[in-house]
PDB file of N, H, CA, C and O in Angstrom:
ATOM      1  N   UNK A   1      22.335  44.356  78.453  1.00  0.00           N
ATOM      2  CA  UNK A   1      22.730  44.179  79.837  1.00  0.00           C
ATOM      3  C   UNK A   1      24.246  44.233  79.926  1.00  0.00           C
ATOM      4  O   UNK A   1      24.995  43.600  79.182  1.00  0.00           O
ATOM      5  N   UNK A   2      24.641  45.065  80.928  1.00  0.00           N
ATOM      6  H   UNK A   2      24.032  45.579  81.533  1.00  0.00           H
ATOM      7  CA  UNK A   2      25.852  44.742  81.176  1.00  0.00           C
ATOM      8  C   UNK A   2      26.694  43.674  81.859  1.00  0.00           C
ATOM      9  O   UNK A   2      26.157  42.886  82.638  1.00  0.00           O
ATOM     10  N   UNK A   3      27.987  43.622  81.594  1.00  0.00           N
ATOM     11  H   UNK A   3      28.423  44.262  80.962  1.00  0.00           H
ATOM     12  CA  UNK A   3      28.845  42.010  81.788  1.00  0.00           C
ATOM     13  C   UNK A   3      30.082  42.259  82.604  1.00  0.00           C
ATOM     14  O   UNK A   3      30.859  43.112  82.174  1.00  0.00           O
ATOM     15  N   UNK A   4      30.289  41.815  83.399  1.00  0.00           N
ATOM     16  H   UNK A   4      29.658  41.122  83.748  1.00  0.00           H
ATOM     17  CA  UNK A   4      31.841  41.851  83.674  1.00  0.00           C
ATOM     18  C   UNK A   4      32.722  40.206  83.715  1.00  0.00           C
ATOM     19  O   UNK A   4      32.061  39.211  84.011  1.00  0.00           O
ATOM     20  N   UNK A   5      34.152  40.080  83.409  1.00  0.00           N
ATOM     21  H   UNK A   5      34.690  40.888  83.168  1.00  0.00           H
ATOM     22  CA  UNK A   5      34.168  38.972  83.036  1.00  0.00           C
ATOM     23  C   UNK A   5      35.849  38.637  83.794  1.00  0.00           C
ATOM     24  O   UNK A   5      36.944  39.137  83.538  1.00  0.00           O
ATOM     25  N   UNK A   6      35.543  37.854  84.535  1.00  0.00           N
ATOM     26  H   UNK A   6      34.654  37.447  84.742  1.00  0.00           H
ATOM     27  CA  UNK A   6      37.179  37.416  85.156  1.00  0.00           C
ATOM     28  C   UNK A   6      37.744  36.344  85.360  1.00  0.00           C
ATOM     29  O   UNK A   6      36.927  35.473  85.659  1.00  0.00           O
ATOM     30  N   UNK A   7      39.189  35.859  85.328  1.00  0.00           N
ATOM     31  H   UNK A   7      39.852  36.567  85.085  1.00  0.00           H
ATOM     32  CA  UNK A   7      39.638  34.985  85.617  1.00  0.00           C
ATOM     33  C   UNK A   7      39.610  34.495  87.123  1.00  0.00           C
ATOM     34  O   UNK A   7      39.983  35.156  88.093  1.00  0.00           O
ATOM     35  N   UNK A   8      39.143  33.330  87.134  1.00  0.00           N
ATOM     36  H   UNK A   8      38.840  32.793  86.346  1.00  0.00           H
ATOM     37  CA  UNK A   8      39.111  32.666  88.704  1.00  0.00           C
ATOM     38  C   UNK A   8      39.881  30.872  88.595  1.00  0.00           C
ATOM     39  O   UNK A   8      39.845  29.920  87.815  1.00  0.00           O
ATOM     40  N   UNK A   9      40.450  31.189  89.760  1.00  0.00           N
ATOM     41  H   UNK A   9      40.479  31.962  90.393  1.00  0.00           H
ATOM     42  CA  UNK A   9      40.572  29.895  90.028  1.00  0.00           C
ATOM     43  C   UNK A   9      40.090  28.869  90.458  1.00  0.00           C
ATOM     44  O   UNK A   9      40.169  29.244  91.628  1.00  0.00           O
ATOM     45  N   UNK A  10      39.519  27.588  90.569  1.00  0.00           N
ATOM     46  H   UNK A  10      39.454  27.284  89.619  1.00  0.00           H
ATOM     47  CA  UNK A  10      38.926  26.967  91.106  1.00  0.00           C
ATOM     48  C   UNK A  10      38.981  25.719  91.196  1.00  0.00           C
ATOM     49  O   UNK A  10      39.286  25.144  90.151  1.00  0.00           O
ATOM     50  N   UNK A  11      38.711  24.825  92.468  1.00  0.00           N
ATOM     51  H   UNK A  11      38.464  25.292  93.317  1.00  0.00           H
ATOM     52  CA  UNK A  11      38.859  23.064  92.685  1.00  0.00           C
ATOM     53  C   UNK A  11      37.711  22.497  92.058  1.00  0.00           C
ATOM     54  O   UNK A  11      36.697  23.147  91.807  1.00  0.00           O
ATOM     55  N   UNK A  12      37.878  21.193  91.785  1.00  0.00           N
ATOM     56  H   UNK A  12      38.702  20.664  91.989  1.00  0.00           H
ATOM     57  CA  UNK A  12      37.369  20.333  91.070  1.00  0.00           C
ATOM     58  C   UNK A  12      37.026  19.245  92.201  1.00  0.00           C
ATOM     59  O   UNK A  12      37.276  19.631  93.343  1.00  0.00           O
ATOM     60  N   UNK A  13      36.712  18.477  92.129  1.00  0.00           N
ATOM     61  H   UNK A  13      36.509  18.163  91.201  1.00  0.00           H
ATOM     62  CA  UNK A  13      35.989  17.603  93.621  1.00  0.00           C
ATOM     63  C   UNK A  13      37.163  16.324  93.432  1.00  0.00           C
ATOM     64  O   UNK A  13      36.928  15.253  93.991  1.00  0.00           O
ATOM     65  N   UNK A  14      38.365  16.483  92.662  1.00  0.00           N
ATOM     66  H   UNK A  14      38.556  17.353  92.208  1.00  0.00           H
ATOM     67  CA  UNK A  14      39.572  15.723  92.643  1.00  0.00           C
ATOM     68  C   UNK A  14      40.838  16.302  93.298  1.00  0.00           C
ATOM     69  O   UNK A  14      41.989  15.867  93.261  1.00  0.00           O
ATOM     70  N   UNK A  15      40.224  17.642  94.048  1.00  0.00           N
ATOM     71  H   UNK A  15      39.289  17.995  94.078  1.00  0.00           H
ATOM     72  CA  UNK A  15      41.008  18.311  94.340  1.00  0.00           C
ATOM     73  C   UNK A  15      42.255  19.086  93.512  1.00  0.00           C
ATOM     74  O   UNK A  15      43.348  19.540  93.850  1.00  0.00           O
ATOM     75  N   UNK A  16      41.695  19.017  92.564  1.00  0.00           N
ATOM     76  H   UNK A  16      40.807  18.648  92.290  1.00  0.00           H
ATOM     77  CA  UNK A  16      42.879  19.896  91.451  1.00  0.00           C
ATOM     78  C   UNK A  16      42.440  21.359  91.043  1.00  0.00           C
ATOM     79  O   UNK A  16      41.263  21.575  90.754  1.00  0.00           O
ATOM     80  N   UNK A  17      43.454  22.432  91.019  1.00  0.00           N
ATOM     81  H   UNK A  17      44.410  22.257  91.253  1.00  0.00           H
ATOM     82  CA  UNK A  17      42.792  23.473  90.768  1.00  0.00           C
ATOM     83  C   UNK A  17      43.091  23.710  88.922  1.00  0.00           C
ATOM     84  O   UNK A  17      43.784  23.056  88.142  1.00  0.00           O
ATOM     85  N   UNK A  18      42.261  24.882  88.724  1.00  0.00           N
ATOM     86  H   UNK A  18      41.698  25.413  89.358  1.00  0.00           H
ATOM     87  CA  UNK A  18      41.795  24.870  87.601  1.00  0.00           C
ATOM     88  C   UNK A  18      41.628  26.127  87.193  1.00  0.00           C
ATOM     89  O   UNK A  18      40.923  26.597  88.086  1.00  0.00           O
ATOM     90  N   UNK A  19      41.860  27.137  86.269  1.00  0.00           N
ATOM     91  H   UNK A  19      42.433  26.755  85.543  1.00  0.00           H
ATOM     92  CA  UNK A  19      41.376  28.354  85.800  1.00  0.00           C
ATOM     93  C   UNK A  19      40.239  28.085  84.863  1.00  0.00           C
ATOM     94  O   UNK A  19      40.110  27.224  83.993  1.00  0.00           O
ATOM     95  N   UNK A  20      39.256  29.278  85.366  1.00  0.00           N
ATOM     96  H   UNK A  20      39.360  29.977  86.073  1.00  0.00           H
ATOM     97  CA  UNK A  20      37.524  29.264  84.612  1.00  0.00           C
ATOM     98  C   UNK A  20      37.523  30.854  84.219  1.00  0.00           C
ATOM     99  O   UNK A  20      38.519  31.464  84.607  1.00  0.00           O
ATOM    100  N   UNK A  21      36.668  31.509  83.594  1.00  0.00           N
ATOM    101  H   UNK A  21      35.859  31.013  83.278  1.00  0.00           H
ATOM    102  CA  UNK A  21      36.481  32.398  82.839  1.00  0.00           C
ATOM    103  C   UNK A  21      34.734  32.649  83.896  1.00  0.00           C
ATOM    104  O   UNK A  21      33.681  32.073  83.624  1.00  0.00           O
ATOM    105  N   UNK A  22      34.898  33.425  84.798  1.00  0.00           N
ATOM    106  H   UNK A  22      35.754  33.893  85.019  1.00  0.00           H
ATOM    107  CA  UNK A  22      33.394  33.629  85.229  1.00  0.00           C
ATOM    108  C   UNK A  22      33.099  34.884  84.475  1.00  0.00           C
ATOM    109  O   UNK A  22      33.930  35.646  83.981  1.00  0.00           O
ATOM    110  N   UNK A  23      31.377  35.026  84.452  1.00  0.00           N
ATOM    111  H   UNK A  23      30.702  34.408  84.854  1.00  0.00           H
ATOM    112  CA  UNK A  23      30.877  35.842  84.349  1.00  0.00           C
ATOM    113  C   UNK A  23      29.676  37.168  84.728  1.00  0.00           C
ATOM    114  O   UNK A  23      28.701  36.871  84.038  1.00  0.00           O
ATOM    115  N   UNK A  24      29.502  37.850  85.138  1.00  0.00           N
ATOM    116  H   UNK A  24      30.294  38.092  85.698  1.00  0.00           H
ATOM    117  CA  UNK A  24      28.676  38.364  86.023  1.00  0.00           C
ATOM    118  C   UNK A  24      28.114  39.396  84.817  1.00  0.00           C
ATOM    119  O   UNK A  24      28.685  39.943  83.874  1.00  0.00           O
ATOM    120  N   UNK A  25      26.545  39.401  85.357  1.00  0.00           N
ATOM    121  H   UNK A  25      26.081  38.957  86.123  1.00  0.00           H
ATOM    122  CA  UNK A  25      25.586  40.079  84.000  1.00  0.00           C
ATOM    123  C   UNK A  25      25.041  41.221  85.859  1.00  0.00           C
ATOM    124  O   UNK A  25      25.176  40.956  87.053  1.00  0.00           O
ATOM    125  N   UNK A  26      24.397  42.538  85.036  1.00  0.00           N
ATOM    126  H   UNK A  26      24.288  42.753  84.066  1.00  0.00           H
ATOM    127  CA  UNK A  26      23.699  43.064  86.255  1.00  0.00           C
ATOM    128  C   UNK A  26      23.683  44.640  86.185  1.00  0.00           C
ATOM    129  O   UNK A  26      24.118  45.364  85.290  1.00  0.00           O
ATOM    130  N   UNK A  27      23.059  44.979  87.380  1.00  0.00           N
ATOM    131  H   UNK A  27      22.706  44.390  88.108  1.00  0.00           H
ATOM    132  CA  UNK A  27      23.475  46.702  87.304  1.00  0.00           C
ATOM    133  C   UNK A  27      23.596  46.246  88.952  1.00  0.00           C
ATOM    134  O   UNK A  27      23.348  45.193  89.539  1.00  0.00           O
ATOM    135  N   UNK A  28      24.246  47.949  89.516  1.00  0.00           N
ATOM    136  H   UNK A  28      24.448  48.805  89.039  1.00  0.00           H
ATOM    137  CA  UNK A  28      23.823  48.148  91.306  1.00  0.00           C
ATOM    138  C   UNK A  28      23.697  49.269  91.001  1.00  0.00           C
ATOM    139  O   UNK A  28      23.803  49.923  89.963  1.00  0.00           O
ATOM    140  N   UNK A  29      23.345  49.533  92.468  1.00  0.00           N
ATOM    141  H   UNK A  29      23.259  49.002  93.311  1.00  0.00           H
ATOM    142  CA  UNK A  29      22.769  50.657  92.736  1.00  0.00           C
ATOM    143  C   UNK A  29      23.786  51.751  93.808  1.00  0.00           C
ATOM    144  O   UNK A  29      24.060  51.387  94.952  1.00  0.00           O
ATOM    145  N   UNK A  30      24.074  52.551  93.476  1.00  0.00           N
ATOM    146  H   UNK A  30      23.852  52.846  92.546  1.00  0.00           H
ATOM    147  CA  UNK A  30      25.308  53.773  94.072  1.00  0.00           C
ATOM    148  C   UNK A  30      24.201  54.658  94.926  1.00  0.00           C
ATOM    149  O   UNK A  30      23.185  55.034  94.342  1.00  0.00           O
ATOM    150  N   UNK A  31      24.381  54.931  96.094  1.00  0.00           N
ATOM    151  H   UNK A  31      25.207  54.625  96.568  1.00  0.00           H
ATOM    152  CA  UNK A  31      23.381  56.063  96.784  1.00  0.00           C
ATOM    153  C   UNK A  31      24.232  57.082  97.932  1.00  0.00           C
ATOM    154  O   UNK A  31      25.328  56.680  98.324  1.00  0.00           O
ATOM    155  N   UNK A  32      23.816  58.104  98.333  1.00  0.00           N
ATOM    156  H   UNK A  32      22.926  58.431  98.015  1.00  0.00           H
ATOM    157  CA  UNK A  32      24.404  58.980  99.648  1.00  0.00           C
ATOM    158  C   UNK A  32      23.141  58.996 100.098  1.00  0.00           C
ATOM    159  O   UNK A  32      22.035  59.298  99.649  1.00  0.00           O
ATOM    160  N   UNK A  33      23.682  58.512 101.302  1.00  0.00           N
ATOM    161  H   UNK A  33      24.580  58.266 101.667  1.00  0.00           H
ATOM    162  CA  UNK A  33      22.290  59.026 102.457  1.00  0.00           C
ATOM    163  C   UNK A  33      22.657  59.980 103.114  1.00  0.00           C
ATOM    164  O   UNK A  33      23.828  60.349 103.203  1.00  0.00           O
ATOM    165  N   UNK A  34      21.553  60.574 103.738  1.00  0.00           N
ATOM    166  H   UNK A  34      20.602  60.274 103.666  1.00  0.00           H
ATOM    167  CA  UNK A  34      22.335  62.011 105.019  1.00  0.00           C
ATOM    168  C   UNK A  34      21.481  61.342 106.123  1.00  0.00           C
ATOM    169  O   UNK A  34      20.386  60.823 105.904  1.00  0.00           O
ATOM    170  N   UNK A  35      21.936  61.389 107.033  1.00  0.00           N
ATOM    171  H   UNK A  35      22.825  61.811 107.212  1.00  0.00           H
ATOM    172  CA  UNK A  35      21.047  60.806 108.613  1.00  0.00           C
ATOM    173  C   UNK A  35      21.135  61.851 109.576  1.00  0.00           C
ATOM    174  O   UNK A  35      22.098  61.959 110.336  1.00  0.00           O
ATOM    175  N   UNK A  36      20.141  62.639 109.568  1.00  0.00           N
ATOM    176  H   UNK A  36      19.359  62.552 108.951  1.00  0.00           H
ATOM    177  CA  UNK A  36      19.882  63.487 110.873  1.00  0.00           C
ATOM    178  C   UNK A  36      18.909  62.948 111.855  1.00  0.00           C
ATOM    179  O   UNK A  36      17.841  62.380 111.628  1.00  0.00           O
ATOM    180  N   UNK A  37      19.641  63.314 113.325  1.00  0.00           N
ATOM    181  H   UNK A  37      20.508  63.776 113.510  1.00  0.00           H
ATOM    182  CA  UNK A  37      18.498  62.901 114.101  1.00  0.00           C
ATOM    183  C   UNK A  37      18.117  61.482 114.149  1.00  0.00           C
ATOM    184  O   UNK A  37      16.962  61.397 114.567  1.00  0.00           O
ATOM    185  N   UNK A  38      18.715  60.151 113.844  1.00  0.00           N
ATOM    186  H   UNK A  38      19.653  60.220 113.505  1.00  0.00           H
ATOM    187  CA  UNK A  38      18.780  59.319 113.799  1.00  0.00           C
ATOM    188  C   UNK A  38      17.795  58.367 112.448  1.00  0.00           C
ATOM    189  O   UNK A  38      17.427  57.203 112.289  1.00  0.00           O
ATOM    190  N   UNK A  39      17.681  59.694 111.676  1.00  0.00           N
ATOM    191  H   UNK A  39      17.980  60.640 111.805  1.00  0.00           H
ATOM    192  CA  UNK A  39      16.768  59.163 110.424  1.00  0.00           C
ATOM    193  C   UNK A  39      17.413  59.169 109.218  1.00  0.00           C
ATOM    194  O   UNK A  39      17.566  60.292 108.738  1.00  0.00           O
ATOM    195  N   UNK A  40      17.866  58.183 108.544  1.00  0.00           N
ATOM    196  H   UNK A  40      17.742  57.271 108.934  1.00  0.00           H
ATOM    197  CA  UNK A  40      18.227  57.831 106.989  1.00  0.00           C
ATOM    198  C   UNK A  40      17.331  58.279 105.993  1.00  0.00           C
ATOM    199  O   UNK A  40      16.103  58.321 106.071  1.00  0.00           O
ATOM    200  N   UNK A  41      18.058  58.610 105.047  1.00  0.00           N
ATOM    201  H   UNK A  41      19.055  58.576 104.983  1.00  0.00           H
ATOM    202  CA  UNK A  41      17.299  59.157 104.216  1.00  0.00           C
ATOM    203  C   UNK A  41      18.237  59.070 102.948  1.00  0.00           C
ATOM    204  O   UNK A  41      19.467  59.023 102.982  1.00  0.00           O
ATOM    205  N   UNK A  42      17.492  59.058 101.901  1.00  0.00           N
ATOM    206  H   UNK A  42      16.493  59.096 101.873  1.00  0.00           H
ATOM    207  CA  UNK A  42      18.366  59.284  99.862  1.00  0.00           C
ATOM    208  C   UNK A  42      18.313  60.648  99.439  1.00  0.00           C
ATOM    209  O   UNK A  42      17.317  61.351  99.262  1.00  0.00           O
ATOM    210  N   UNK A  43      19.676  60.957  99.284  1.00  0.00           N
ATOM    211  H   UNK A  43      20.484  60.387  99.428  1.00  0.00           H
ATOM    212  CA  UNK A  43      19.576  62.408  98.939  1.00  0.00           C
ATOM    213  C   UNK A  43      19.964  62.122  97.194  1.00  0.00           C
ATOM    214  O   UNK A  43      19.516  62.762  96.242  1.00  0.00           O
ATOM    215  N   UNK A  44      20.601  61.357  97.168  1.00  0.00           N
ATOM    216  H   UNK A  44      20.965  60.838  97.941  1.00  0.00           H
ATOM    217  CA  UNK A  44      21.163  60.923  95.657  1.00  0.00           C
ATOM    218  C   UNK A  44      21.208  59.910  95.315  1.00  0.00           C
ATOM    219  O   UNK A  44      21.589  59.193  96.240  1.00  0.00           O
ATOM    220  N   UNK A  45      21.026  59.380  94.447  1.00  0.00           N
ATOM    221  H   UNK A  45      20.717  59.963  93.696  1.00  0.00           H
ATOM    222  CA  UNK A  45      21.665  57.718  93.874  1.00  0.00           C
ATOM    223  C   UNK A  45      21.604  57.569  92.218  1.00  0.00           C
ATOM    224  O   UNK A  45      21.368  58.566  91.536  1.00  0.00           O
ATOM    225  N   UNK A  46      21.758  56.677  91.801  1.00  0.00           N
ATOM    226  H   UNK A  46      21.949  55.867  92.355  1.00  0.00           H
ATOM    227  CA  UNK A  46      22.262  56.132  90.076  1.00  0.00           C
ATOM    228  C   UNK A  46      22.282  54.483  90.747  1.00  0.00           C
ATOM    229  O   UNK A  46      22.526  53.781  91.728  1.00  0.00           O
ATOM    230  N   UNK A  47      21.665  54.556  88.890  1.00  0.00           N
ATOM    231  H   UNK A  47      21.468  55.126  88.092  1.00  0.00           H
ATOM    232  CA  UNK A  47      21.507  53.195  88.893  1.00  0.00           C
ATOM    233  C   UNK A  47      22.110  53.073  88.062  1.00  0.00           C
ATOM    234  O   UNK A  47      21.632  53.799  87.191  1.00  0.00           O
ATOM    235  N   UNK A  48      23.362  52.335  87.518  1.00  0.00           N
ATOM    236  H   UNK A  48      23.751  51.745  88.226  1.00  0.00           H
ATOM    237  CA  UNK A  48      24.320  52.092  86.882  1.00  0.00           C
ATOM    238  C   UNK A  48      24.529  50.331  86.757  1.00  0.00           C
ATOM    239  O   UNK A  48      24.149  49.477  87.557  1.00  0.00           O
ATOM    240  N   UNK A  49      25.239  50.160  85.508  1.00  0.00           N
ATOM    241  H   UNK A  49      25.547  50.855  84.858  1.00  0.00           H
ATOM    242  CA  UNK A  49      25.921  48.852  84.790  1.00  0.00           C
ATOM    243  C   UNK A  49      26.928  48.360  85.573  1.00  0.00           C
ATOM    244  O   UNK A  49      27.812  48.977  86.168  1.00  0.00           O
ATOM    245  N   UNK A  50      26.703  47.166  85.513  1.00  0.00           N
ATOM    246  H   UNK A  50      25.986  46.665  85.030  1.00  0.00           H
ATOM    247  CA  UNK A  50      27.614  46.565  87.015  1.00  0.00           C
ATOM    248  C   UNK A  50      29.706  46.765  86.804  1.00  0.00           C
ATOM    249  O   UNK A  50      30.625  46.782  87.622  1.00  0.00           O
ATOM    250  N   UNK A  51      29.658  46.844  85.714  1.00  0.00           N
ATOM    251  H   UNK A  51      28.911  46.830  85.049  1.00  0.00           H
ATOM    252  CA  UNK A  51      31.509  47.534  84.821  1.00  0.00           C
ATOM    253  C   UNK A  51      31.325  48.626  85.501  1.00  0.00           C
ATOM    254  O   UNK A  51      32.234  48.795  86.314  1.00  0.00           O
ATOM    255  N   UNK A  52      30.423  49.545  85.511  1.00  0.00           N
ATOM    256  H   UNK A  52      29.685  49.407  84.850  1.00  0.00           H
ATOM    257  CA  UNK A  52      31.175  51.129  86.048  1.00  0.00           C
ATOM    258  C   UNK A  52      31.219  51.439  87.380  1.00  0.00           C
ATOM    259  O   UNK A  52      30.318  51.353  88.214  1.00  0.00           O
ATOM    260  N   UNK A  53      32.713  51.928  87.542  1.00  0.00           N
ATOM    261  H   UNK A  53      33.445  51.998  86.864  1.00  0.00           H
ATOM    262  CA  UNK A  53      33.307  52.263  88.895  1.00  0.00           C
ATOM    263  C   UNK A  53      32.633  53.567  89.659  1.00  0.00           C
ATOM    264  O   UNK A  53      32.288  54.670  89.234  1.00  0.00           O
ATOM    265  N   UNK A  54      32.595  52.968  90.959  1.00  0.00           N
ATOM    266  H   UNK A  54      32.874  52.072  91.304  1.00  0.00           H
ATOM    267  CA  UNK A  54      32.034  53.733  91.648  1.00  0.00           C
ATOM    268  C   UNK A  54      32.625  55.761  91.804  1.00  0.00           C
ATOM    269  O   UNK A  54      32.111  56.838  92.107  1.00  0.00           O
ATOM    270  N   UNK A  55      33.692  55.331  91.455  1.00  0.00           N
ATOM    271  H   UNK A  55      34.109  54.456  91.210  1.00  0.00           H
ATOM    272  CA  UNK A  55      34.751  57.170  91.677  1.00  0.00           C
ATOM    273  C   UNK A  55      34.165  57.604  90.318  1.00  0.00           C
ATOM    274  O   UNK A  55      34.109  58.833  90.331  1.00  0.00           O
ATOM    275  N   UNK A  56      33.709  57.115  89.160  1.00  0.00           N
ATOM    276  H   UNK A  56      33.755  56.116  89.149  1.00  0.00           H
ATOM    277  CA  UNK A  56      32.817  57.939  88.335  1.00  0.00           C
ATOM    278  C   UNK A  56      31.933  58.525  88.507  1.00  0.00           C
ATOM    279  O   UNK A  56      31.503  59.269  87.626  1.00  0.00           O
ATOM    280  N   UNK A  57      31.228  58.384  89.924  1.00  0.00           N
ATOM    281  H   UNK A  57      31.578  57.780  90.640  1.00  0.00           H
ATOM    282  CA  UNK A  57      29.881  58.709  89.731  1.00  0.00           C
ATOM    283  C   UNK A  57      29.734  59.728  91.099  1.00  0.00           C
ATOM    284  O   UNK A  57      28.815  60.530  91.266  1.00  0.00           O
ATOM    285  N   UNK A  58      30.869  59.490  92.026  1.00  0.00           N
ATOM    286  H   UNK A  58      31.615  58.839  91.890  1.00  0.00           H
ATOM    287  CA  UNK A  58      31.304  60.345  92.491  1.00  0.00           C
ATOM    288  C   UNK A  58      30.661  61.999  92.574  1.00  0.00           C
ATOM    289  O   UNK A  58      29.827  62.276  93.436  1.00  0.00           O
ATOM    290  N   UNK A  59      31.120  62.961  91.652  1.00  0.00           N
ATOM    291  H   UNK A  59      31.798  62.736  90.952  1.00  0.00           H
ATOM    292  CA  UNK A  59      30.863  64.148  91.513  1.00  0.00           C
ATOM    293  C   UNK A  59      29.282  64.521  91.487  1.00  0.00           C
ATOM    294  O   UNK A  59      28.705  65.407  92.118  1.00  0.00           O
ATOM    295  N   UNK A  60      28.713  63.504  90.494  1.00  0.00           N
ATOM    296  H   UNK A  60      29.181  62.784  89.981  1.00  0.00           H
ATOM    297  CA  UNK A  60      27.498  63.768  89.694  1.00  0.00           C
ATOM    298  C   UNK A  60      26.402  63.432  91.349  1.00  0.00           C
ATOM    299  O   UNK A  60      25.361  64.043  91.592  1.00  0.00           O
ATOM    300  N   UNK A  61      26.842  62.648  91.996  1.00  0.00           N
ATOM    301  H   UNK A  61      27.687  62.152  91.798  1.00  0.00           H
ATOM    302  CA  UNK A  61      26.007  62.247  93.196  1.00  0.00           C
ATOM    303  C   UNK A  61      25.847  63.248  94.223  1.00  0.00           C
ATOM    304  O   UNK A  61      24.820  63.703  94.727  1.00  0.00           O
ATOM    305  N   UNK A  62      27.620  63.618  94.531  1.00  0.00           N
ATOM    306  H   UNK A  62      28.454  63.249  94.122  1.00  0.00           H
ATOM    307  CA  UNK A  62      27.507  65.092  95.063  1.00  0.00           C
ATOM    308  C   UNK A  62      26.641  66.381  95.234  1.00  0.00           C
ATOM    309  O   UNK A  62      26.041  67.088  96.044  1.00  0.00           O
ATOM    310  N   UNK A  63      27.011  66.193  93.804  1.00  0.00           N
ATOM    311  H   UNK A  63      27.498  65.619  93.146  1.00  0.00           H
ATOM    312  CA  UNK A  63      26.332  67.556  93.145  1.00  0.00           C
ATOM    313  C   UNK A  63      24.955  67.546  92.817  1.00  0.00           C
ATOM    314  O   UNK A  63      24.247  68.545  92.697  1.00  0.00           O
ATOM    315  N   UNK A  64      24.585  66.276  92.668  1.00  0.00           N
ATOM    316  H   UNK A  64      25.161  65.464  92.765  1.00  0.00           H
ATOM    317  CA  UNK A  64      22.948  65.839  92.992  1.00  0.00           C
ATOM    318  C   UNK A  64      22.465  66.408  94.282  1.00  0.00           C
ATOM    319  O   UNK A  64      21.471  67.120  94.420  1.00  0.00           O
ATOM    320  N   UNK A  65      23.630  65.844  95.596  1.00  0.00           N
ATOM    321  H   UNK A  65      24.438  65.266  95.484  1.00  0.00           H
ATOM    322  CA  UNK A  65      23.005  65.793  97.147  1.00  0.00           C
ATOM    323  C   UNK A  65      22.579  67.259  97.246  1.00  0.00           C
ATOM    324  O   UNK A  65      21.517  67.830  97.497  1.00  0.00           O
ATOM    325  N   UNK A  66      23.931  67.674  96.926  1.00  0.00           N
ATOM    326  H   UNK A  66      24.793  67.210  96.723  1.00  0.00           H
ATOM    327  CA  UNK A  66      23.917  69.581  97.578  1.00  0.00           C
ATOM    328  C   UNK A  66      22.600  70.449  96.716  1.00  0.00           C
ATOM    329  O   UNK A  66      22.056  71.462  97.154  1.00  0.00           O
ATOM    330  N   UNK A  67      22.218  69.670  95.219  1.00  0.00           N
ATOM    331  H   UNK A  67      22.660  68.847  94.863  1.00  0.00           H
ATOM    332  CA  UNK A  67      20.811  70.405  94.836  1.00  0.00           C
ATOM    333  C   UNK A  67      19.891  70.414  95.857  1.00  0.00           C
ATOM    334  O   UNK A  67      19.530  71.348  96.573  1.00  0.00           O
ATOM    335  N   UNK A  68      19.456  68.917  95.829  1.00  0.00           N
ATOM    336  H   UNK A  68      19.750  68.159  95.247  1.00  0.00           H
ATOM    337  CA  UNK A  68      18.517  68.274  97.050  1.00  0.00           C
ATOM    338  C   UNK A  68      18.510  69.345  98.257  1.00  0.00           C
ATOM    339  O   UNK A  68      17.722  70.289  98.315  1.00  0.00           O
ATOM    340  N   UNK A  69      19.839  68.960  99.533  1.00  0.00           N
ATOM    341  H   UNK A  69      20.479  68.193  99.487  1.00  0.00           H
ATOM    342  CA  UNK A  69      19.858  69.448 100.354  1.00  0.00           C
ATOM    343  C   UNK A  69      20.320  71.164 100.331  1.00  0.00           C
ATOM    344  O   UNK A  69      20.611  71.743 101.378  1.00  0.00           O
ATOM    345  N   UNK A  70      20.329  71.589  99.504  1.00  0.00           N
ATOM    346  H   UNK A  70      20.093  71.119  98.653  1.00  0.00           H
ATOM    347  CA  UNK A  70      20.610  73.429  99.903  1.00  0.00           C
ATOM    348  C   UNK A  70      22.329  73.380  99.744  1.00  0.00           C
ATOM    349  O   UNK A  70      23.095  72.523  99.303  1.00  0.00           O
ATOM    350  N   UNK A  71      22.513  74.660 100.294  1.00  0.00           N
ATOM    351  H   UNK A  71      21.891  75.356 100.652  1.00  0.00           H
ATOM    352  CA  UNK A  71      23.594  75.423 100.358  1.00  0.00           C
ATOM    353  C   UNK A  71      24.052  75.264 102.288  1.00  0.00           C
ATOM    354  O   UNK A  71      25.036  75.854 102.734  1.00  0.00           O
ATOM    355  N   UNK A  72      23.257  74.501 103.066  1.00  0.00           N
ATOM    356  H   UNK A  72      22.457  74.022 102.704  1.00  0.00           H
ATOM    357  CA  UNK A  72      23.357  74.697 104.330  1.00  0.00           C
ATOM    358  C   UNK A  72      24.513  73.730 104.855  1.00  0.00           C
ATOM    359  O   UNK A  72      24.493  72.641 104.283  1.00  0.00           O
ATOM    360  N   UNK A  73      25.263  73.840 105.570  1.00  0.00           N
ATOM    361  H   UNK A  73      25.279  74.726 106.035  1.00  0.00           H
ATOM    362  CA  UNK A  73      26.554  72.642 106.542  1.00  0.00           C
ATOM    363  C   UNK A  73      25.721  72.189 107.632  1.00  0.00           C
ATOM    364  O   UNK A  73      24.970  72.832 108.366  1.00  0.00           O
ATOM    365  N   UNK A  74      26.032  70.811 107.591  1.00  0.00           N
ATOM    366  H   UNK A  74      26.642  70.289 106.994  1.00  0.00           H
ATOM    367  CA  UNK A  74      25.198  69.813 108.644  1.00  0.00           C
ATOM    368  C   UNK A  74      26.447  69.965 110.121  1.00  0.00           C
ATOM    369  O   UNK A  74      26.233  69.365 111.175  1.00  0.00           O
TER     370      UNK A  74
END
């Protein structure tokens, strides 16, 4: 599973703040919809590790949609 891991600050119920080490375990989910006609729809998506940035995946989603949907301009 993937991890991402950051410094946060945080109060204590003495009101003192404090640096903690959080951690987040997970994947999400990246998608393009196209909506014609007032209907949503998935032309692409990845399911990816919650560390990888969304501008990676970028191209590959693209280039997913335009298989899907044709060669046609909306």
């Amino acid at each position: 599973m993937s991890k991402v891991t950051r410094e946060v600050v945080a109060t204590d119920k003495n009101g003192q703040k404090y640096q903690k080490i959080e951690v987040k375990y997970g994947y999400k989910l990246v998608m393009l919809q196209a909506v014609c006609q007032g209907t949503r729809y998935i032309v692409a998506a990845a399911l990816v590790p919650i560390n990888v940035h969304e501008d990676t995946l970028a191209y590959r989603l693209v280039k997913s949609a335009c298989d899907v949907l044709g060669p046609r301009i909306y």
